[in-house]
N, C-alpha and C positions, 0 to 999 in steps of 0.2 A: 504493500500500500504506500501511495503518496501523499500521507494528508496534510502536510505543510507545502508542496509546490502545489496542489488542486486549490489549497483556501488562496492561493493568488489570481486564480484564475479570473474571478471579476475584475481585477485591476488590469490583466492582461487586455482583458477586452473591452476594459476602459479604454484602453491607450489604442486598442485597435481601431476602436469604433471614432477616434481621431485622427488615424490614418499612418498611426505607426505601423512599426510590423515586431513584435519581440517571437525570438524561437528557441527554443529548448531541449535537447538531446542529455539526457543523463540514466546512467545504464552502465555495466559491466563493460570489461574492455576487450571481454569477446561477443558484446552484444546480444540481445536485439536490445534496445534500449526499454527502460521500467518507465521511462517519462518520458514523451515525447510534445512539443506543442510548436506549429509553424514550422517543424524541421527542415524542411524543404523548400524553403522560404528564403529567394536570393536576398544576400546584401551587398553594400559594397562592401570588397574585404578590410580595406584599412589594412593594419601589418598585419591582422591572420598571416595573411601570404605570405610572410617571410617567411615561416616554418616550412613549407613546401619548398622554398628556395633552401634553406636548408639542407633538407631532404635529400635534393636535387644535386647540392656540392659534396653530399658524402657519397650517393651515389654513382657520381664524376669518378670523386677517387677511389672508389672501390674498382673503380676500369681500366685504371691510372690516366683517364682521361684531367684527371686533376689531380695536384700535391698542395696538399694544405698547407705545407710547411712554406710555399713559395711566396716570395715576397713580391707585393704586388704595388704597381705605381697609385699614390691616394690621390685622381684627377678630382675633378667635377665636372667631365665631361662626358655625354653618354650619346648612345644609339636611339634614336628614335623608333618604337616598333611601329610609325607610321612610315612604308615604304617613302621615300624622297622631302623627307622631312627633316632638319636639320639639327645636328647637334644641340643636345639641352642641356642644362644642368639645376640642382635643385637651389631652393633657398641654402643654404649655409647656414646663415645665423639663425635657421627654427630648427637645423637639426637638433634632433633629442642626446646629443653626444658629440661633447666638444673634444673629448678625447680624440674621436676621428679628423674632427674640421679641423685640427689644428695640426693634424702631420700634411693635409693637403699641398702637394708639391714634395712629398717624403713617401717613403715606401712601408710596408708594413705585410704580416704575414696574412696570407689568406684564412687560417684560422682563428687567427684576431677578429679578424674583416668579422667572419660569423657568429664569432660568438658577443660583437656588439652589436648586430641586428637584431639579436636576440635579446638580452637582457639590460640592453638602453634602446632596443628598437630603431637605431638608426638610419635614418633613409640613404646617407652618401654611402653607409657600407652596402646597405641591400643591393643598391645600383651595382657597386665595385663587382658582388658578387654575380649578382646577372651577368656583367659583362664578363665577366672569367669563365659563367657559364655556355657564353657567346649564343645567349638571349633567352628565350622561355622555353623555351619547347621542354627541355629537359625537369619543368619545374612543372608543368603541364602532365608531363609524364610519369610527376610521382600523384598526382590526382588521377589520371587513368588506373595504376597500381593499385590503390586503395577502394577503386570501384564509385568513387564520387561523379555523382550523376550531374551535377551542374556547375560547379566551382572550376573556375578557368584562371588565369594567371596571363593577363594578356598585354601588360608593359610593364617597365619600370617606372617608381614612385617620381612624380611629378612631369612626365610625360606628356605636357600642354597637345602635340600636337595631336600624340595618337586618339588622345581622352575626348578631345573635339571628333575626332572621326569615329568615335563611338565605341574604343577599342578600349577595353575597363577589367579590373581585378574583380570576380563574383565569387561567394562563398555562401555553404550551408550551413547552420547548425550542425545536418547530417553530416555533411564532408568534412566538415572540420574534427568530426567526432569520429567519422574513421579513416582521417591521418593520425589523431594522436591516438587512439587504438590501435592502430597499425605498428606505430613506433612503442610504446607499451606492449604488447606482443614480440617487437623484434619480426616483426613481417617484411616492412618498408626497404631493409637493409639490414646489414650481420648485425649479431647481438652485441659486438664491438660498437659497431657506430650508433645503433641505437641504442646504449646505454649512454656514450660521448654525446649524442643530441639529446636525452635524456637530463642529462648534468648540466647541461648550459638553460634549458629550460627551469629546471630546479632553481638556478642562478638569478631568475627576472628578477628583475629589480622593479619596478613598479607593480605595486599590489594593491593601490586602490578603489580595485571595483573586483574582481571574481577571488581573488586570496580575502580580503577584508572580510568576505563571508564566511569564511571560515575559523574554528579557532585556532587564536595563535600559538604561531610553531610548527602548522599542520604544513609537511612536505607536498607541497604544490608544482608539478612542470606545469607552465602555462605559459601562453602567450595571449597578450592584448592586445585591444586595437582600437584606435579612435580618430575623427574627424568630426565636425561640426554635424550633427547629428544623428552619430554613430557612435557606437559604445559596443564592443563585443573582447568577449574574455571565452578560452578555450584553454582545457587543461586534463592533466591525470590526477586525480590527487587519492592521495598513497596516508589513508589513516593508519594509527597506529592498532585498531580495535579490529576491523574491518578488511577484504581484498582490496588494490587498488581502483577505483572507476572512472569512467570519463564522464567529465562535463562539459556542457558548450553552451554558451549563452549570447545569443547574438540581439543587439537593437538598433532599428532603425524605427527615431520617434524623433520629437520638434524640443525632447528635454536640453538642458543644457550641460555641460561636460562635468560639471559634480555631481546632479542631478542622474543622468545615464550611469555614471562609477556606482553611484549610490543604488539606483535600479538593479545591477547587475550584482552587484554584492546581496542585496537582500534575498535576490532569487539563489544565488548560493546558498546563504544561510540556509534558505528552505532546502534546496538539495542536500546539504549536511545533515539534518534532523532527519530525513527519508532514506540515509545512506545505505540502511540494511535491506531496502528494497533493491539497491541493487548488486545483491552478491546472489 
């Protein structure tokens, strides 16, 4: 039974019947999910995607198509995945990690590059890594893997031109819920690297909307993501009582960026208190 994420459900559809969309996957990390609400329900991804980009560089170098250890030049200049569209580069001064914008013009290891995409979210590194990936496809190919029905991975972060041509990051609840199921499993890639992507998820550093729900100290892999009204948090979280489960909370609503962290923690909470439904 789910009876702390069901008593939300009027609020849920409060916020629907305003034209948001909030979706809910929570459930064992060999699934089928115990809760499910909107699952299938696109949004934009925000940095969801980085973890797919991830994915996608340890799977490089499991081919030796890539060496993490190789040090990579920190441009700000990138490929547009809009055919004949010209060289972009992001803001700098909103990246989330100065650590990165301040070697720009300096080189750094590609698994640095990853593991601040991940637990400072940084968009110059995401980019670096796409283009070491020499573009999506391969990030695209770890969402085919996992069997995710609509989540595409279709430029890199701040990509004016492609974004105008209607070329966009989508994610599920569901998809998001079996990538990180997948890497929990040790499906996605060897049990080396997916424990190594594992530990750097473990590492996020910002935990004010899906960790916040939970109590503190509880081991959390997760990754966030957010933009001007977007708010989505994805994770495994590994109680101490309990097997590990995934959860995935994604919103697209008109709240504002405490308001949405806040949203998405409290739906946590309520998954924490139903936790035994999903073992």
């Amino acid at each position: 039974m789910t009876r702390a994420l069901d008593a939300l459900r009027p609020d849920l559809e409060a916020l629907t019947s305003t034209g948001g969309t909030v979706s809910i996957w929570a459930g064992p990390i060999d699934g089928p999910p115990a809760y499910a609400w909107n699952e299938d329900a696109g949004h934009y991804a925000a940095s969801t995607m980085k973890v797919a980009v991830m994915a996608a560089a340890f799977r490089a170098a499991e081919r030796d198509e890539l060496d993490l250890g190789a040090q990579v030049d920190i441009v700000n200049r990138f490929t547009s995945a809009h055919p004949g569209a010209p060289a972009y580069a992001i803001d700098a001064d909103d990246d989330n990690d100065e650590a990165v914008t301040s070697r720009i013009g300096g080189r750094a290891d590609l698994g640095w590059l990853i593991e601040r995409m991940i637990v400072r979210s940084s968009n110059l590194a995401t980019n670096l890594v796409i283009e070491q990936l020499g573009g999506t496809a391969g990030v695209n190919e770890v969402w085919r893997a996992v069997g995710a029905k609509r989540s595409v991975t279709g430029r890199g972060i701040e990509d004016a031109a492609a974004r105008e041509a209607g070329v966009t990051n989508t994610v599920t609840a569901a998809d998001l819920a079996a990538l990180f199921s997948a890497l929990a499993r040790h499906d996605i890639a060897t049990t080396e690297s997916c424990d190594a992507m594992l530990r750097i998820l473990l590492a996020q550093e910002y935990r004010d909307d899906l960790p916040a729900g939970l109590p503190e100290g509880t081991p959390v892999a997760a990754k966030n993501g957010w933009v001007t009204g977007v708010r989505h948090g994805a994770a495994v979280v590994l109680p101490d009582d309990e097997p590990p489960f995934t959860l995935v909370i994604c919103t697209s609503t008109d709240l504002g960026e405490a308001e949405g962290a806040a949203l998405v923690a409290r739906i946590a909470e309520a998954a924490w208190r139903d936790r035994k439904a999903f073992t």
